[in-house]
BAMI-499959 format. One line per field, with one value per residue (C-alpha): residue in one letter; y, z, x. Coordinates in pm, whole numbers, plus 50000, padded with zeros to 5 digits. Last residue first. Layout:
type <- a,...
y <- Y,...
z <- Z,...
x <- X,...
//
This chain:
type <- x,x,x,x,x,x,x,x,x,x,x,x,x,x,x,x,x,x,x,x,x,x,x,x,x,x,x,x,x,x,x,x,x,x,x,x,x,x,x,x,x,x,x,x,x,x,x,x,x,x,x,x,x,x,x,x,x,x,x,x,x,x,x,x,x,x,x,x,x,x,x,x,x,x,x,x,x,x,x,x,x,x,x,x,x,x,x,x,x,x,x,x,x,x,x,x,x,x,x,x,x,x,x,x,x,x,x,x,x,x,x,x,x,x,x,x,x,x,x,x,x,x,x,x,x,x,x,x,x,x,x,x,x,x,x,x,x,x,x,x,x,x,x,x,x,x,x,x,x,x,x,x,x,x,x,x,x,x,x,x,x,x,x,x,x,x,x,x,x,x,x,x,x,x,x,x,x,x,x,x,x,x,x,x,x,x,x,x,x,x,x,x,x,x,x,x,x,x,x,x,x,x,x,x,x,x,x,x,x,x,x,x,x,x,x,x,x,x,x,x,x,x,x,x,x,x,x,x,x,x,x,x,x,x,x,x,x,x,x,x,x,x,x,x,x,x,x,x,x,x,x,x,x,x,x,x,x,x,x,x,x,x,x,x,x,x,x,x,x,x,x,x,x,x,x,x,x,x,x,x,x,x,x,x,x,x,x,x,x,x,x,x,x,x,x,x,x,x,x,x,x,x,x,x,x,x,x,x,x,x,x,x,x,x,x,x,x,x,x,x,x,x,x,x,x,x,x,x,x,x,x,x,x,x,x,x,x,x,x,x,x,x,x,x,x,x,x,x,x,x,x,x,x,x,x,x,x,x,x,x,x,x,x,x,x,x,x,x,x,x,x,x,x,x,x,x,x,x,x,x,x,x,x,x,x,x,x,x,x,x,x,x,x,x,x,x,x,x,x,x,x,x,x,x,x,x,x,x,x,x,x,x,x,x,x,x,x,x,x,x,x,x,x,x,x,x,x,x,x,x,x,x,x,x,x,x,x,x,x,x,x,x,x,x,x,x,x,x,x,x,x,x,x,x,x,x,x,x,x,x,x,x,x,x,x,x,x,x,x,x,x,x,x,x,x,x,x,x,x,x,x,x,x,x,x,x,x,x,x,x,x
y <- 46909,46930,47315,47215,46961,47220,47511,47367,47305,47631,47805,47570,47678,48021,47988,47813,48081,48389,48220,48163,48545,48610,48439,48633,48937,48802,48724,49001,49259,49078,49105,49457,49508,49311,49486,49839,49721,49616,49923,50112,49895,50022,50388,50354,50200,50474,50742,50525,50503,50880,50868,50631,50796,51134,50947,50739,51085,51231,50947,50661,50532,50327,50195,49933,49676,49863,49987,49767,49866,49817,50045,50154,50104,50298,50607,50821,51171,51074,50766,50665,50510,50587,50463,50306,50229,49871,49727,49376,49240,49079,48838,48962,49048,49085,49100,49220,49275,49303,49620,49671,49938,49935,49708,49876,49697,49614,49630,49466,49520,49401,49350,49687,49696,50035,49883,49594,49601,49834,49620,49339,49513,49631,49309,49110,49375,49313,48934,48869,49082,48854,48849,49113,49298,49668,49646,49549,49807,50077,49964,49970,50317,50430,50289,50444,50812,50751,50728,50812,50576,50295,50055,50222,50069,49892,50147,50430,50256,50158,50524,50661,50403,50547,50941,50826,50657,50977,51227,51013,50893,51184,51281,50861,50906,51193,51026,50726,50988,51158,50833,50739,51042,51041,50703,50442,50178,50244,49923,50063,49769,49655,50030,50062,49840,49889,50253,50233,49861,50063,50400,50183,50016,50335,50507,50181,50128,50549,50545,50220,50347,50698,50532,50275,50572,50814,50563,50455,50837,50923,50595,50680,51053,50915,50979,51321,51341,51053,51118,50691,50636,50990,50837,50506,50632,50883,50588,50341,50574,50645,50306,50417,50716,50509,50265,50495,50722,50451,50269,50552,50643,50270,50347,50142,49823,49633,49400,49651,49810,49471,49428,49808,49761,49457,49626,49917,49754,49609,49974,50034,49768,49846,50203,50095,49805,50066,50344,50020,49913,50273,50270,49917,50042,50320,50129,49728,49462,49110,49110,49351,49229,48944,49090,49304,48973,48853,49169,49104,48732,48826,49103,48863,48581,48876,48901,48512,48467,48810,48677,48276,48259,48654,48740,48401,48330,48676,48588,48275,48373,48692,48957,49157,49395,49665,49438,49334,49689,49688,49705,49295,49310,49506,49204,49105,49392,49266,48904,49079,49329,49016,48815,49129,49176,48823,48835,49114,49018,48727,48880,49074,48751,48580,48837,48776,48538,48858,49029,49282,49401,49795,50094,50237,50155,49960,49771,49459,49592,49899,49577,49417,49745,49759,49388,49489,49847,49677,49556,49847,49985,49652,49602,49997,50049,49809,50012,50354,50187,50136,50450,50678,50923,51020,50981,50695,50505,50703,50433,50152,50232,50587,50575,50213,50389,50663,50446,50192,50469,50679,50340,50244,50574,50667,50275,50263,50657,50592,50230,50463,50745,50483,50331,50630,50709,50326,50366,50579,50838,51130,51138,51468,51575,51167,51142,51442,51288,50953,51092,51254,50980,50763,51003,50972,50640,50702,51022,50799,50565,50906,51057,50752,50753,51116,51060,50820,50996,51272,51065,50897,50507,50299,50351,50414,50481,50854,50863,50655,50869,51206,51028,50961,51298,51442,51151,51184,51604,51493,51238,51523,51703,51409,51271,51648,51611,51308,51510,51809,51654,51421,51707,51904,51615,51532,51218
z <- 58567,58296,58217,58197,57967,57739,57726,57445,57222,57269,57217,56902,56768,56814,56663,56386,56343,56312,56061,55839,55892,55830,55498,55421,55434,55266,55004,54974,54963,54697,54504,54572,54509,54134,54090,54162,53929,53637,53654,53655,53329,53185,53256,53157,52818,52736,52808,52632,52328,52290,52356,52130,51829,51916,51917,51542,51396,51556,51467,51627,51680,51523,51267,50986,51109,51316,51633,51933,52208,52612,52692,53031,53396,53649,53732,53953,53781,53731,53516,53418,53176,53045,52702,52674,52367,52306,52118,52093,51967,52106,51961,51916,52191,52577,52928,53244,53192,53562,53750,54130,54322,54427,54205,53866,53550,53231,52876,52588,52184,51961,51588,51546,51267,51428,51474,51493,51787,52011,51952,52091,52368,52491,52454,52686,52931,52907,52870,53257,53399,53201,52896,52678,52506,52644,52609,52240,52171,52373,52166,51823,51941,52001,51658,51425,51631,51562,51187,51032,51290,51119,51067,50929,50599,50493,50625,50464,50171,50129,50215,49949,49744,49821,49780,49425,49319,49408,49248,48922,48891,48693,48473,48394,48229,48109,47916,47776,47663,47428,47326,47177,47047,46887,46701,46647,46695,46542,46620,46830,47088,47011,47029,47331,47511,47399,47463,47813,47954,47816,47946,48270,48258,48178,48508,48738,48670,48730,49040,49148,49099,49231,49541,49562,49488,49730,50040,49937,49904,50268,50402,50295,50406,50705,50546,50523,50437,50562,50374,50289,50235,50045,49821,49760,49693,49396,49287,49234,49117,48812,48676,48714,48479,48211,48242,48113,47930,47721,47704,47546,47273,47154,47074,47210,47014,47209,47316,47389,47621,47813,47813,47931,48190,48333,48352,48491,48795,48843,48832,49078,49305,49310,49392,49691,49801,49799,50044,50260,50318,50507,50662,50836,50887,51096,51314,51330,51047,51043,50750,50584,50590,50444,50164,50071,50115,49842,49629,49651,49584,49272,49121,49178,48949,48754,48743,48701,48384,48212,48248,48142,47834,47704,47783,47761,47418,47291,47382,47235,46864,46800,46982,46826,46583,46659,46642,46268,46165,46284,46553,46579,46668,46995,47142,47392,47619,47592,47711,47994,48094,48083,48315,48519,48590,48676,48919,49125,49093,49241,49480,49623,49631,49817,50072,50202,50492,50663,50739,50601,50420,50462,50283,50476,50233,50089,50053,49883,49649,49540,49468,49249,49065,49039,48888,48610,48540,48515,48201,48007,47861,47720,47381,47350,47378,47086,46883,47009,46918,46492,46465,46593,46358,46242,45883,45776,45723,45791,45942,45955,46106,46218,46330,46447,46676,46812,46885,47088,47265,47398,47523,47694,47807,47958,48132,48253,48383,48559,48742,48863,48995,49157,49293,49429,49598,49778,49851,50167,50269,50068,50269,50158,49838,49780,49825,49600,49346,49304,49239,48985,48845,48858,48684,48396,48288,48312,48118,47885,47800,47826,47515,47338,47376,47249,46984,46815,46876,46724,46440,46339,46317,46123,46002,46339,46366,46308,46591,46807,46678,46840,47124,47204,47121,47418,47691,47594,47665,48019,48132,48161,48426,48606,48651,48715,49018,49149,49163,49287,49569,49684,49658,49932,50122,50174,49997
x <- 47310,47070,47174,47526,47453,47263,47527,47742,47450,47317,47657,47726,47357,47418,47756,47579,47321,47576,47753,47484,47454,47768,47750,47406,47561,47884,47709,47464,47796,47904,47578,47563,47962,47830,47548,47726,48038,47813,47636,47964,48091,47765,47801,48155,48047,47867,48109,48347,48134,48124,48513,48623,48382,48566,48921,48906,48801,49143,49305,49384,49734,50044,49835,49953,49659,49411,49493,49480,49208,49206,48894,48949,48811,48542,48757,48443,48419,48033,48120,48418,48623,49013,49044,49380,49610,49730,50057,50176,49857,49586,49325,48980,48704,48755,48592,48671,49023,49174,49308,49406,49449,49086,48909,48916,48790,48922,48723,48880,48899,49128,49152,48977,48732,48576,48223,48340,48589,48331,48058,48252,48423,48022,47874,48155,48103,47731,47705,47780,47514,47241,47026,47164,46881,46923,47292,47250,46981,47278,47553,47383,47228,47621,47741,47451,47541,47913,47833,48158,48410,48174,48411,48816,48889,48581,48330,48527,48495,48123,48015,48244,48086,47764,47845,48028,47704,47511,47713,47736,47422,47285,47576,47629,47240,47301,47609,47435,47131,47413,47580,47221,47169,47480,47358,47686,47460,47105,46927,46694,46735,47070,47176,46984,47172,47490,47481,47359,47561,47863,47789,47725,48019,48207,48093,48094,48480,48563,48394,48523,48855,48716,48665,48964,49208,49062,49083,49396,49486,49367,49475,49828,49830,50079,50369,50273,50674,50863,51235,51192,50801,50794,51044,50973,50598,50752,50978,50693,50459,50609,50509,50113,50157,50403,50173,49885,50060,50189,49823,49721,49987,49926,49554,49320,49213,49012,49220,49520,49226,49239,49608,49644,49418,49566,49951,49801,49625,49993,50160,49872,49953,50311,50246,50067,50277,50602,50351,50251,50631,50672,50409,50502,50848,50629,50451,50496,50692,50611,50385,50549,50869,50809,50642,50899,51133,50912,50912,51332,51292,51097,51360,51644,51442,51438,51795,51799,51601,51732,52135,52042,51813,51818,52167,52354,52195,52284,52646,52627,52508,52362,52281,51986,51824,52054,52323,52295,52295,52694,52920,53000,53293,53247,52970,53211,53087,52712,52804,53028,52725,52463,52674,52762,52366,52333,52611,52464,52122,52200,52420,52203,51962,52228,52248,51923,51988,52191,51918,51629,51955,52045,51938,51656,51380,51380,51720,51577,51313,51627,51815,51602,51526,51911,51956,51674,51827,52207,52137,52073,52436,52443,52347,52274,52662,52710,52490,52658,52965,52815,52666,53009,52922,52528,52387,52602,52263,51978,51705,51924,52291,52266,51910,51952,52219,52074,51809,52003,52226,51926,51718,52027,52158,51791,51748,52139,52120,51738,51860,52185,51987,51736,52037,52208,51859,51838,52198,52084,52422,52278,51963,51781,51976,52021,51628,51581,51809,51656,51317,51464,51675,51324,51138,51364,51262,50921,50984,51130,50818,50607,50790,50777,50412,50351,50589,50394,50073,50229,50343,50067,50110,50384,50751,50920,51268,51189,50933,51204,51503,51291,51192,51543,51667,51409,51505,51884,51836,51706,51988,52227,51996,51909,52341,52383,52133,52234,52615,52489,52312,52633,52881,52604,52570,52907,53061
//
């Protein structure tokens, strides 16, 4: 298919899924014969905007790379979730809530019983084909077909549910085929869905550069869909309102596709750090805030006994407005030194270098010194300094375990090309960044004026060698010349 056919077909496929999302939400409000309506609504309304997201997010990547399955199959997983959820409602509308109220109740009922299935398979494969649209290898084409045959499993069991178009199927499938869908087809199509994360993992922990990008963006999203899944359970606990935890899942579930998709059509691909970084800050932020609102209100209603006091809650909140800038400064702090050393505080890392220079003991502990300092300081798995002897180079000294990819530093010291810095970017890195660079090359200058040093004493001590050497040798060819002329003397 070309790529314009190809666009306007994922698109239709969005567009006629979006007036299913609206009437589904409408029959699920209806349907339901508890809560307040708007908040009711509100959370069905998320729940299909989840499921809608992923045809969109499908469509751009077929507009942009038509001839990737992974964007035909996030159409495809968003048209079976929509239809499924649309069918099933219409259809307990017709059939419980407003009996005879609708036509065609009783096969949009059966329709709902199966119409879904293929989501589960088709998340499994989208796992598995992420994200260029091909196997990792050839070992992993049992799990396609895993999901494969456990997604026609539950479609056939569905299908032979057409007799029974009535109330009774809304509720559930009955008998074998029902036992087939929920005790055999669901088991291994999310047994599918497990292999596939594993293979992500795989991956990931072999992969290099940009594939490794790529993988980062999917682990991403899936930890936050996963950081969603707690939260809700613990504000389920307490007693949040349902409407709540839909926005919230239904916020963090989105994810998934959106990160798929800037990880496969590579657009500020990579911003990664820069939203990790962001994420785990105002994470924290946002954790530390209520905790101590919490710690705040419950204290001091046990104390004053007066829970429930807006005074209380008032003096709990100035006392978040006043530690807020300040706690958020410090954990910024704590971040950026977990993810990328002390890149921040170049003039912290330079002093560390030049105390540690100052104290080591002997020549041979300074090279060694400065590739250590160097690897901390920007958590660097690799670090190594190598020195130039004429033509020839030679690591000096080295820190860390190397990796299949180093950059250079260049060294020197009064225009005179001392050595390099032999460093290996951090885990997922291709490079260094710009930030990454200016702390390189302040420590560089550094460490060139101490890999010169190193140099001079070591030519000087060379140079005394074979000074003294030629001396020694000097004195025994004296000594030969005086032995040898002695008999001739005496005769």
């Amino acid at each position: 298919m070309k790529n314009r056919a190809a666009s306007w077909t994922a698109w239709a496929l969005v567009a006629a899924a979006a007036p299913m999302c609206v009437a589904t939400s409408v029959f699920g409000v209806m349907r339901s014969s508890h809560g307040d309506g708007v908040n009711e609504f509100v959370g069905e309304a998320i729940q299909y905007l989840t499921q809608w997201s992923f045809g969109v997010v499908g469509a751009v990547i077929v507009s942009r790379r038509s001839a990737n399955p992974v964007g035909w199959m996030f159409c495809a997983l968003s048209l079976s979730t929509v239809l499924g959820s649309f069918t099933y409602e219409y259809g307990f509308y017709a059939l419980v809530t407003e009996p005879g109220s609708l036509p065609a109740g009783a096969e949009m009922a059966w329709l709902g019983r199966w119409v879904w299935a293929p989501s589960i398979g088709l998340l499994g494969l989208v796992l598995l084909y992420f994200p260029d649209g091909t196997l990792p290898s050839r070992r992993w084409a049992g799990v396609a077909w895993l999901a494969g045959g456990a997604t026609v499993l539950m479609v056939v069991a569905g299908l032979s549910a057409w007799p029974m178009r009535g109330p009774t199927l809304v509720e559930d499938v009955p008998g074998l085929r029902g036992a087939i869908i929920d005790n055999l087809g669901i088991p291994l199509a999310f047994m599918a869905v497990l292999a596939s994360a594993i293979s992500l993992i795989v991956r990931f922990r072999a992969a290099q550069g940009e594939l490794r990008r790529q993988l980062l963006w999917l682990a991403y999203a899936a930890g936050l869909t996963f950081t969603a899944v707690v939260g809700n359970t613990l504000l389920s606990a307490v007693g949040a309102p349902g409407w709540i935890l839909s926005v919230i899942f239904g916020l963090a579930f989105t994810a998934v596709p959106v990160a798929a998709a800037i990880a496969i059509l590579k657009y500020r691909l990579y911003d990664i750090d820069v939203i990790v970084n962001r994420t785990l800050v105002y994470g924290a932020l946002t954790a530390c805030v209520v905790g101590i609102y919490v710690v705040v209100v419950g204290y001091l209603g046990v104390m004053f006994r007066a829970q429930g006091n807006i005074a209380i809650s008032l003096l709990a909140t100035g006392v978040v407005a006043v530690l807020f800038a300040p706690l958020r400064d410090r954990l910024q702090r704590i971040v950026e030194r977990l993810m990328y050393g002390e890149r921040d505080d170049p003039y912290r890392v330079v002093s560390r270098l030049g105390a540690r220079l100052g104290d080591a003991l002997d020549l041979d502990s300074v090279l060694p010194t400065v590739a250590r300092t160097v690897r901390e300081a920007m958590k660097l798995p690799y670090a190594a300094v190598e020195l130039r002897d004429g033509d020839a180079r030679a690591v000096a000294a080295a820190d860390g375990s190397p990796t299949a990819s180093t950059e250079r530093i260049s060294l020197s010291h009064r225009g005179e090309d001392i050595g390099a810095l032999l460093l290996a970017p951090r885990a997922g890195e291709s490079g260094f960044s710009s930030a990454d660079r200016r702390l390189l090359n302040d420590l560089a200058r550094q460490a060139g004026a101490a890999a010169y040093a190193v140099r001079l004493t070591k030519d000087l001590q060379r140079s005394r060698e074979e000074l003294v050497a030629s001396r020694e040798e000097e004195r025994r060819r004296l000594r030969r010349d005086l032995h040898d002329g002695l008999p001739c003397l005496s005769g």
